[in-house]
LUMGUGU-344433 format. One record per residue: residue number from 1; x, y, z of N, C-alpha, C, O in turn. Coordinates in nm, 3 decimals, decimal comma, padded with zeros to 5 digits. Example, Ala and Ser with C-alpha at 12.3 -4.5 7.8 and 13.67 -1.06 7.14 Angstrom:
+-------+---------+---------+---------+---------+---------+---------+---------+---------+---------+---------+---------+---------+
: dotor :      nu :      nv :      nw :     cau :     cav :     caw :      cu :      cv :      cw :      ou :      ov :      ow :
+-------+---------+---------+---------+---------+---------+---------+---------+---------+---------+---------+---------+---------+
:     1 :  01,319 : -00,569 :  00,780 :  01,230 : -00,450 :  00,780 :  01,320 : -00,330 :  00,780 :  01,424 : -00,332 :  00,846 :
:     2 :  01,285 : -00,225 :  00,708 :  01,367 : -00,106 :  00,714 :  01,290 :  00,003 :  00,787 :  01,341 :  00,114 :  00,804 :
+-------+---------+---------+---------+---------+---------+---------+---------+---------+---------+---------+---------+---------+
END
This chain:
+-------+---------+---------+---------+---------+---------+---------+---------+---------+---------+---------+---------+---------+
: dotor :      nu :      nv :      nw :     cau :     cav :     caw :      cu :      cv :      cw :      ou :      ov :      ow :
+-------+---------+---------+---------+---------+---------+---------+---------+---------+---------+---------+---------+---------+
:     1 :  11,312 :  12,922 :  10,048 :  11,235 :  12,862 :  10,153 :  11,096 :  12,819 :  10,104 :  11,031 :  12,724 :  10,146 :
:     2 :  11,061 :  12,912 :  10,003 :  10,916 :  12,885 :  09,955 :  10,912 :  12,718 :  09,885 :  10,814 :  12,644 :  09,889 :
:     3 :  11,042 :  12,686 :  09,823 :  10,982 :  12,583 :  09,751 :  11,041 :  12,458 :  09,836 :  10,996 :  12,352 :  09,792 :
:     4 :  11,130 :  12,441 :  09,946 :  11,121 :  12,373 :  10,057 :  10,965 :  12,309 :  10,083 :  10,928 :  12,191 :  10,080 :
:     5 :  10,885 :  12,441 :  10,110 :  10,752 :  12,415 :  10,186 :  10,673 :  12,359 :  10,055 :  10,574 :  12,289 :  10,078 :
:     6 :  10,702 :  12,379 :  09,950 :  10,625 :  12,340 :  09,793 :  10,617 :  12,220 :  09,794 :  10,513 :  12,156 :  09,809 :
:     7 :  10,774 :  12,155 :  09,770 :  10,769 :  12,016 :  09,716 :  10,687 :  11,923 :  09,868 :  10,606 :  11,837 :  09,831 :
:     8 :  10,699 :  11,934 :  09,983 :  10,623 :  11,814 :  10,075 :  10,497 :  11,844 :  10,001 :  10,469 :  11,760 :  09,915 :
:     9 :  10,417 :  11,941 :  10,012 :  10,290 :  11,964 :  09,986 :  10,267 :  11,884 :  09,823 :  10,184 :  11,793 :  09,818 :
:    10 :  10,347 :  11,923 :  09,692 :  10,339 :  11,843 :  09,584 :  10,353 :  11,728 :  09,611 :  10,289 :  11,659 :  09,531 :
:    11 :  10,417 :  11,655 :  09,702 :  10,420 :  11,473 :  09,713 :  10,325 :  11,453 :  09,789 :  10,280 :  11,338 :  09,779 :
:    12 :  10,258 :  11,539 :  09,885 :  10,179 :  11,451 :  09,926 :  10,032 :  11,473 :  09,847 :  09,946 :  11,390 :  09,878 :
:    13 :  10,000 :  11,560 :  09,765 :  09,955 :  11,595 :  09,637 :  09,898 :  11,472 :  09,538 :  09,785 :  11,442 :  09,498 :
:    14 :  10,025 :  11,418 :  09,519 :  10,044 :  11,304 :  09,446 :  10,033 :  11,157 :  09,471 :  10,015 :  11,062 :  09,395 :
:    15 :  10,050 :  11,168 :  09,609 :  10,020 :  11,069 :  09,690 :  09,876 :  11,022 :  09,712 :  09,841 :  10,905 :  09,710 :
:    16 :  09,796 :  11,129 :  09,732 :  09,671 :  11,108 :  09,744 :  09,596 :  11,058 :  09,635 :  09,529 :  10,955 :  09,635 :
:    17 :  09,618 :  11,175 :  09,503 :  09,580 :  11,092 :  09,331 :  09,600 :  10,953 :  09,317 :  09,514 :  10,890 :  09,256 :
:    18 :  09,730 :  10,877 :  09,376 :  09,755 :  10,777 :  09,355 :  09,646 :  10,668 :  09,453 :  09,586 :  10,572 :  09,404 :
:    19 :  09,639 :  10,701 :  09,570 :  09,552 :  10,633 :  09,648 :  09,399 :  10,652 :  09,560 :  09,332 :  10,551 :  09,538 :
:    20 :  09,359 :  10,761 :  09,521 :  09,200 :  10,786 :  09,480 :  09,222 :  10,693 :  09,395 :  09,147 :  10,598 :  09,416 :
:    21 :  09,332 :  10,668 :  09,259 :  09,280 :  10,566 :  09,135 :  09,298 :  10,448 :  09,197 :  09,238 :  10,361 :  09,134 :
:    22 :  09,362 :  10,397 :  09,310 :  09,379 :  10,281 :  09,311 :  09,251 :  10,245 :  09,403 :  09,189 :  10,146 :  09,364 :
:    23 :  09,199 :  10,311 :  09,521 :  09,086 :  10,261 :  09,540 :  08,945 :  10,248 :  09,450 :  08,852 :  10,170 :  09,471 :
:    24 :  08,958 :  10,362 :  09,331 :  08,857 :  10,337 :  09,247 :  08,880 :  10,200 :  09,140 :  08,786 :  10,142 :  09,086 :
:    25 :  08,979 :  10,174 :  09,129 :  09,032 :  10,023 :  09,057 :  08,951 :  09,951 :  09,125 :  08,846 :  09,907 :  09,077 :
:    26 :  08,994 :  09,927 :  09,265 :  08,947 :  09,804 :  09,340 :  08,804 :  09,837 :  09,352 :  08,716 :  09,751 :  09,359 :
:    27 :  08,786 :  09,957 :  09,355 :  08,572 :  09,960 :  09,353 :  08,529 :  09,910 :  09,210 :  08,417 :  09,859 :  09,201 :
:    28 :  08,598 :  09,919 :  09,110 :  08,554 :  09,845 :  08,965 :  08,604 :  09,686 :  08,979 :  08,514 :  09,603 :  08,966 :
:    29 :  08,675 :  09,661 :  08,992 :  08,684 :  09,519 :  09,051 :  08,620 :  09,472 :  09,137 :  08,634 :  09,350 :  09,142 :
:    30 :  08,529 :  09,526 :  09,235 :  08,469 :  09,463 :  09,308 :  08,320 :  09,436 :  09,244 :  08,255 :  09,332 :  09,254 :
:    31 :  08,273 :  09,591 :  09,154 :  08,185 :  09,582 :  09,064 :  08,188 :  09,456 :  09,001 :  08,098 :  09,373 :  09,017 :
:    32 :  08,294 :  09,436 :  08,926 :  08,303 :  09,326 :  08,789 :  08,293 :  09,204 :  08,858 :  08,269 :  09,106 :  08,788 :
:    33 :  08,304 :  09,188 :  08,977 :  08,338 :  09,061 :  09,064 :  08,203 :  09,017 :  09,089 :  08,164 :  08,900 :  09,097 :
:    34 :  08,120 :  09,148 :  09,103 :  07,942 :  09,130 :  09,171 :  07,897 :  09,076 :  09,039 :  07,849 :  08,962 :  09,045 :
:    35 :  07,899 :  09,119 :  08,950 :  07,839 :  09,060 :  08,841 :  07,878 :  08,919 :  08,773 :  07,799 :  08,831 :  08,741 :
:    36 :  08,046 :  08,919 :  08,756 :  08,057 :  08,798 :  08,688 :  08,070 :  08,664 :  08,779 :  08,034 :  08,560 :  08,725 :
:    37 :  08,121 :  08,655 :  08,915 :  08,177 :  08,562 :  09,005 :  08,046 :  08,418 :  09,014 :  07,974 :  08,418 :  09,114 :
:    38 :  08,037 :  08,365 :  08,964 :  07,964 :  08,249 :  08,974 :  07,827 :  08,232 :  08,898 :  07,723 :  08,172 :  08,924 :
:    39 :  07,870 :  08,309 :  08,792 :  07,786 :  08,334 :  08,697 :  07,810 :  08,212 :  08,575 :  07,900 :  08,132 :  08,600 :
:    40 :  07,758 :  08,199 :  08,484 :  07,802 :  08,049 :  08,399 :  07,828 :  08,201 :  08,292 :  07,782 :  08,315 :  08,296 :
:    41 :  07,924 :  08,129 :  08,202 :  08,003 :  08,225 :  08,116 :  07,898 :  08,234 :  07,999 :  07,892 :  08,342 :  07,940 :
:    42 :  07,812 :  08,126 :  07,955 :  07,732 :  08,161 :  07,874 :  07,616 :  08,286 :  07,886 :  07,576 :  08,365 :  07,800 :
:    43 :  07,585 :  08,273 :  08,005 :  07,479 :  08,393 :  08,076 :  07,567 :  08,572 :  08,062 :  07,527 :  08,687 :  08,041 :
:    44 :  07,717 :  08,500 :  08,091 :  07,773 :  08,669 :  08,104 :  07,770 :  08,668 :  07,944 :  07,714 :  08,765 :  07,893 :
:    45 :  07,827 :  08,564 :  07,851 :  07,841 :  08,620 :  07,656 :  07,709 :  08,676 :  07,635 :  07,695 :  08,782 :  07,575 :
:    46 :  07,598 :  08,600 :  07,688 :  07,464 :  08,651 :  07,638 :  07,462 :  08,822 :  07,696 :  07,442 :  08,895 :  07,599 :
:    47 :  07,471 :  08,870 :  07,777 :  07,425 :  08,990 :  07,870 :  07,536 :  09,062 :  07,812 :  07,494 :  09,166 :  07,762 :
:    48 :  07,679 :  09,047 :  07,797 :  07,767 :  09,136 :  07,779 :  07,861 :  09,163 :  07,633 :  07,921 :  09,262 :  07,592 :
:    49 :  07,833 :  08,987 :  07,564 :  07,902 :  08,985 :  07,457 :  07,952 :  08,878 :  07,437 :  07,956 :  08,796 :  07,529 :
:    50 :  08,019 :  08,840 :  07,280 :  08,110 :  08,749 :  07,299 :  08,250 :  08,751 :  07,343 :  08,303 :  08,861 :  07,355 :
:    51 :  08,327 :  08,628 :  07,375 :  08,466 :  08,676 :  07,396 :  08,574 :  08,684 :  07,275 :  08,556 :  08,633 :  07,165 :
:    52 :  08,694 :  08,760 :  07,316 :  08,758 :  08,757 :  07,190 :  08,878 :  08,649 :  07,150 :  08,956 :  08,649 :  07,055 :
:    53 :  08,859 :  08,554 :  07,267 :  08,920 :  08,417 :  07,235 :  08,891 :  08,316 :  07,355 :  08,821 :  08,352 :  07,450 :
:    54 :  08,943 :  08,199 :  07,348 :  08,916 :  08,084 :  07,430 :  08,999 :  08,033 :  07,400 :  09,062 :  08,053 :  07,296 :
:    55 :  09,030 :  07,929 :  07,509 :  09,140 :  07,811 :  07,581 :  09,102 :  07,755 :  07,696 :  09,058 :  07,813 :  07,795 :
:    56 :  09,128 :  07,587 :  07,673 :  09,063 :  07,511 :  07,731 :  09,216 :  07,470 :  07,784 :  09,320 :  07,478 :  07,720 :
:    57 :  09,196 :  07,423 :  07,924 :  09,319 :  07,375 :  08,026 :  09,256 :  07,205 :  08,011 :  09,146 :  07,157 :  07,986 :
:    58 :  09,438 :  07,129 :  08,053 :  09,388 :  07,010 :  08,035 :  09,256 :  06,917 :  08,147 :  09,191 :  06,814 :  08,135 :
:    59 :  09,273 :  07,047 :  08,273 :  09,158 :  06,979 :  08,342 :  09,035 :  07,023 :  08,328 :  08,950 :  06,992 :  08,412 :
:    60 :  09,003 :  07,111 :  08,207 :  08,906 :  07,098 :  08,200 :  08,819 :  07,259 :  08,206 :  08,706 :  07,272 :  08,160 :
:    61 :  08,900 :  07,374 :  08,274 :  08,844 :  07,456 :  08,276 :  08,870 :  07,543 :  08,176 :  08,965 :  07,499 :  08,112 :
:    62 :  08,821 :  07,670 :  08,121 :  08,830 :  07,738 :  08,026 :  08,868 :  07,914 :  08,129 :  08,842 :  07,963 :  08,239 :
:    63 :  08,965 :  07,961 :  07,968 :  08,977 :  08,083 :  08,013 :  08,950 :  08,172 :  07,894 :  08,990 :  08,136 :  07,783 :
:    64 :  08,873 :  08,305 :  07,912 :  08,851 :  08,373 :  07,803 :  08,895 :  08,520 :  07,812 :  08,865 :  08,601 :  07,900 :
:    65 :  08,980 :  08,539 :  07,694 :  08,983 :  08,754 :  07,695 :  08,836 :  08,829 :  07,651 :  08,809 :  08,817 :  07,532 :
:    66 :  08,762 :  08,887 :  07,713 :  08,657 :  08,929 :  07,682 :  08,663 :  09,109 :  07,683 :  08,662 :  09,153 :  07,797 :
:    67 :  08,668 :  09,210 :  07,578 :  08,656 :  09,361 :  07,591 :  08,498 :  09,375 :  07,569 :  08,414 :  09,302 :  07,517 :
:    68 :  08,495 :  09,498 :  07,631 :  08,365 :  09,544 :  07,544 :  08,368 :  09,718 :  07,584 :  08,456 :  09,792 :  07,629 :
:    69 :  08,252 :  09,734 :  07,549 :  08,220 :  09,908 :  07,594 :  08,341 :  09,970 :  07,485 :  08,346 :  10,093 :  07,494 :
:    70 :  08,432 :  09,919 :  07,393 :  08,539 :  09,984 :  07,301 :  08,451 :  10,121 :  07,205 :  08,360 :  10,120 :  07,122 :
:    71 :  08,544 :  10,244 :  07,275 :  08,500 :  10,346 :  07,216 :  08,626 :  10,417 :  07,218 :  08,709 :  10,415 :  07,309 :
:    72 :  08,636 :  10,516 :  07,051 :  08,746 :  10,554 :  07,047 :  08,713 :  10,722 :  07,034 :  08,635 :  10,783 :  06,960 :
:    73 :  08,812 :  10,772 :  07,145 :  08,772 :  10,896 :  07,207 :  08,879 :  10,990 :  07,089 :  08,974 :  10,935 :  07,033 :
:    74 :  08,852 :  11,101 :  07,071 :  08,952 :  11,183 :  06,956 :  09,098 :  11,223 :  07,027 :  09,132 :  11,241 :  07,144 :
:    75 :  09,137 :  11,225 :  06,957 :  09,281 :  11,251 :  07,028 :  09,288 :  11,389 :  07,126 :  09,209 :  11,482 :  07,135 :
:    76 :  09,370 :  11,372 :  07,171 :  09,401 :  11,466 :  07,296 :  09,557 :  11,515 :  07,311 :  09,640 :  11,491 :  07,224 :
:    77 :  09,577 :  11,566 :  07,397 :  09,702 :  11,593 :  07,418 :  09,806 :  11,509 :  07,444 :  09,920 :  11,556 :  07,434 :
:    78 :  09,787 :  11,347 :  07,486 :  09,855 :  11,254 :  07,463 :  09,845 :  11,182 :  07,364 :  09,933 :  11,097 :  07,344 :
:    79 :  09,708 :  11,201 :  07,251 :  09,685 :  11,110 :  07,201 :  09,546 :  11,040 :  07,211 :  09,464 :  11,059 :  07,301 :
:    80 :  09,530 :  10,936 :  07,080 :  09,402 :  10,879 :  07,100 :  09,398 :  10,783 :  07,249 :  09,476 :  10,698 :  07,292 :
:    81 :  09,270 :  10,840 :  07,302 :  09,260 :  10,717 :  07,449 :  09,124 :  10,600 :  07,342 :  09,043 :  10,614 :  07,251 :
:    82 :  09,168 :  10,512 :  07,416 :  09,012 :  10,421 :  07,385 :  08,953 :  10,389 :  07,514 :  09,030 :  10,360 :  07,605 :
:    83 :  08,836 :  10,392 :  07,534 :  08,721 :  10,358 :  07,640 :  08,709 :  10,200 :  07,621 :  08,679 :  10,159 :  07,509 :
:    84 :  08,730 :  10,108 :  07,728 :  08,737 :  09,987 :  07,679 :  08,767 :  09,939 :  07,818 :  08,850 :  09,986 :  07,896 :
:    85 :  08,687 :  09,839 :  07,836 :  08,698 :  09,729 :  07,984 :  08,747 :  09,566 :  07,880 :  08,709 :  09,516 :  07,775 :
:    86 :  08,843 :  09,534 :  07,982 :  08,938 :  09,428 :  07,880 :  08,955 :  09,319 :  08,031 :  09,030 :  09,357 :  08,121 :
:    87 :  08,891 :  09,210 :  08,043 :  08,865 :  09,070 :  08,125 :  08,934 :  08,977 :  08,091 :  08,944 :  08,954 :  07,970 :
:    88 :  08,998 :  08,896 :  08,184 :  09,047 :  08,789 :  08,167 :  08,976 :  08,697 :  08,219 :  09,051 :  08,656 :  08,308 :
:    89 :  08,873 :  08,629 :  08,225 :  08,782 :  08,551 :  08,302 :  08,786 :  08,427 :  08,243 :  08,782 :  08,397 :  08,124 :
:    90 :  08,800 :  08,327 :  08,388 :  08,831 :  08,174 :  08,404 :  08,740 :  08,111 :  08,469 :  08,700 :  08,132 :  08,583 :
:    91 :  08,697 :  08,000 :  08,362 :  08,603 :  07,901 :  08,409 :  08,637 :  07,765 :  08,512 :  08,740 :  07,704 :  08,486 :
:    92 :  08,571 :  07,725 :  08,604 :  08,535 :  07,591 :  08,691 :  08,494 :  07,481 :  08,491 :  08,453 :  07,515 :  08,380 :
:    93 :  08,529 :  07,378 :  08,547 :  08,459 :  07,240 :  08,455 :  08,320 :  07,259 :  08,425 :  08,291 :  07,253 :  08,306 :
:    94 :  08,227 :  07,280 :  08,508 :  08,136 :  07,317 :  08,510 :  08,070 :  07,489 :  08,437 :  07,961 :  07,538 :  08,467 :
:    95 :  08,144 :  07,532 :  08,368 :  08,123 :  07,685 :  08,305 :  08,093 :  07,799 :  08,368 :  08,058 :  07,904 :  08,313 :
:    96 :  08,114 :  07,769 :  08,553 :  08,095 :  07,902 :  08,585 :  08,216 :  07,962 :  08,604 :  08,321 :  07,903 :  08,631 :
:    97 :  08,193 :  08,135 :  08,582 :  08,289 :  08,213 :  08,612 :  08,377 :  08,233 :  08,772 :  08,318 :  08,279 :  08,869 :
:    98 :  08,496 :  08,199 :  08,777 :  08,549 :  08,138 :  08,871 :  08,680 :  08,267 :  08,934 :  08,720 :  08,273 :  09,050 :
:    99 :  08,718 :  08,349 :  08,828 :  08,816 :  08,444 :  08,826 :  08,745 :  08,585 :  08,756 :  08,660 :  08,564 :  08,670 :
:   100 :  08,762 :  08,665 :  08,774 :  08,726 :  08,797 :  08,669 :  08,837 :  08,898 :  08,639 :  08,796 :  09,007 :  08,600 :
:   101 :  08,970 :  08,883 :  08,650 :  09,017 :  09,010 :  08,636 :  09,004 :  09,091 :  08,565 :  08,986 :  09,061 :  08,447 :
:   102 :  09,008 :  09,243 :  08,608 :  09,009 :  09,343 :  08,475 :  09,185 :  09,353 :  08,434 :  09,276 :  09,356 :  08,517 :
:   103 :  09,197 :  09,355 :  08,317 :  09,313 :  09,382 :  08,264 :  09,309 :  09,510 :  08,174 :  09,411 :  09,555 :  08,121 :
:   104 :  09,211 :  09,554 :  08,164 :  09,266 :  09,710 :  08,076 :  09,140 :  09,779 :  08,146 :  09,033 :  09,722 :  08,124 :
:   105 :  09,136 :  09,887 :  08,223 :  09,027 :  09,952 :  08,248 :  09,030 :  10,111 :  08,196 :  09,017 :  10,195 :  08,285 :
:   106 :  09,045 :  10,154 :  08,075 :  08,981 :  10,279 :  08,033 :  08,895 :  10,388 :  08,075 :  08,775 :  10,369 :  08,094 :
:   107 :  08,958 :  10,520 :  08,094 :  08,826 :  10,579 :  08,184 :  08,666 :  10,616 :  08,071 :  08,665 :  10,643 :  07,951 :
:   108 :  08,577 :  10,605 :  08,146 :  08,455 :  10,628 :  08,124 :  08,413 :  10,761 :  08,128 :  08,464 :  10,865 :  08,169 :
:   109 :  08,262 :  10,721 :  08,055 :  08,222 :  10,853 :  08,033 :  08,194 :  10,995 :  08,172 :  08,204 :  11,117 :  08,175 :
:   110 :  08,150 :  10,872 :  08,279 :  08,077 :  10,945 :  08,378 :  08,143 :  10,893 :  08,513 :  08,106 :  10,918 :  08,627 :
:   111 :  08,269 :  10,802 :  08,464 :  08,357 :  10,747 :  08,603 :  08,482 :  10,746 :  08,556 :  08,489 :  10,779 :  08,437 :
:   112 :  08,605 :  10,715 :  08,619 :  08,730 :  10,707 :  08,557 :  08,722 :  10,541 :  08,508 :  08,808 :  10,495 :  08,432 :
:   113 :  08,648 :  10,486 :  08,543 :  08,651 :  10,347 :  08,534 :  08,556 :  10,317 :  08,432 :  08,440 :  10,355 :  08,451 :
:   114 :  08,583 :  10,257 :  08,329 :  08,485 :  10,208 :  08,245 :  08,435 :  10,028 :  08,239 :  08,333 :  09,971 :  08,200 :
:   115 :  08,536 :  09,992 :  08,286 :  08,470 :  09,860 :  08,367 :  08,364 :  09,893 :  08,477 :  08,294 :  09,793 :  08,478 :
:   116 :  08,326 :  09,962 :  08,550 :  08,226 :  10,049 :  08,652 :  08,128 :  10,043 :  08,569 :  08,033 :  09,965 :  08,565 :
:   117 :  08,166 :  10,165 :  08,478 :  08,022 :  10,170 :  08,418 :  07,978 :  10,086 :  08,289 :  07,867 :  10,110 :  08,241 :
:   118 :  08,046 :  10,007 :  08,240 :  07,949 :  09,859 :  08,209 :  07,881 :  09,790 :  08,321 :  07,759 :  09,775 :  08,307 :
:   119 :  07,939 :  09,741 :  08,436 :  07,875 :  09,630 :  08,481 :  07,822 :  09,686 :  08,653 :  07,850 :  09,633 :  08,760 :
:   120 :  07,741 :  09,803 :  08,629 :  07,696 :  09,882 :  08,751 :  07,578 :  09,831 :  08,710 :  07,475 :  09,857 :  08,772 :
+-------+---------+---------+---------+---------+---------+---------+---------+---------+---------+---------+---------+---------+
END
């Protein structure tokens, strides 16, 4: 009977972890959004870095993979993690930043999000 009453309590356990990272995702995305969203991409390379490639669409706008904050943490019980915020950000004709997604968000030193704590 005891583990009847166990497992609801473990799913909903798990349930909740899952809600906390995913609303902290979307609070780092909303971060990365405040900073880069209509920003000209030269202003974000200057402030944050360069990117680690480019492509130009035939109408004209550009899209770039941009990481930064890459720090490599010692291995652990799964293994080496790396600390690293990884952007896919797409330019308007005009060079402003038009899209920001995060595509790799690594946890941080002082958040689970290390896209957070670059661009807080």
């Amino acid at each position: 009977m005891k583990i009847v009453a166990f497992v609801p309590a473990f799913v909903l356990t798990l349930g909740a972890c899952g809600t906390v990272l995913h609303v902290n995702s979307e609070d780092a995305q909303a971060i990365v959004d405040r900073r880069a969203l209509g920003t000209s991409a030269g202003e974000f390379f200057q402030r944050y870095g360069a990117p680690r490639s480019r492509e130009e669409a035939r109408d004209g706008t550009l899209t770039f993979a941009w990481e930064g904050g890459f720090e490599r943490v010692p291995a652990g019980v799964v293994g080496p993690e790396e600390m690293i915020c990884r952007l896919h950000l797409t330019t308007d004709r005009s060079g402003r930043i038009v899209a920001a997604p995060i595509v790799r968000d690594g946890k941080g030193t002082r958040r689970l999000s290390r896209c957070a704590e670059l661009f807080e």
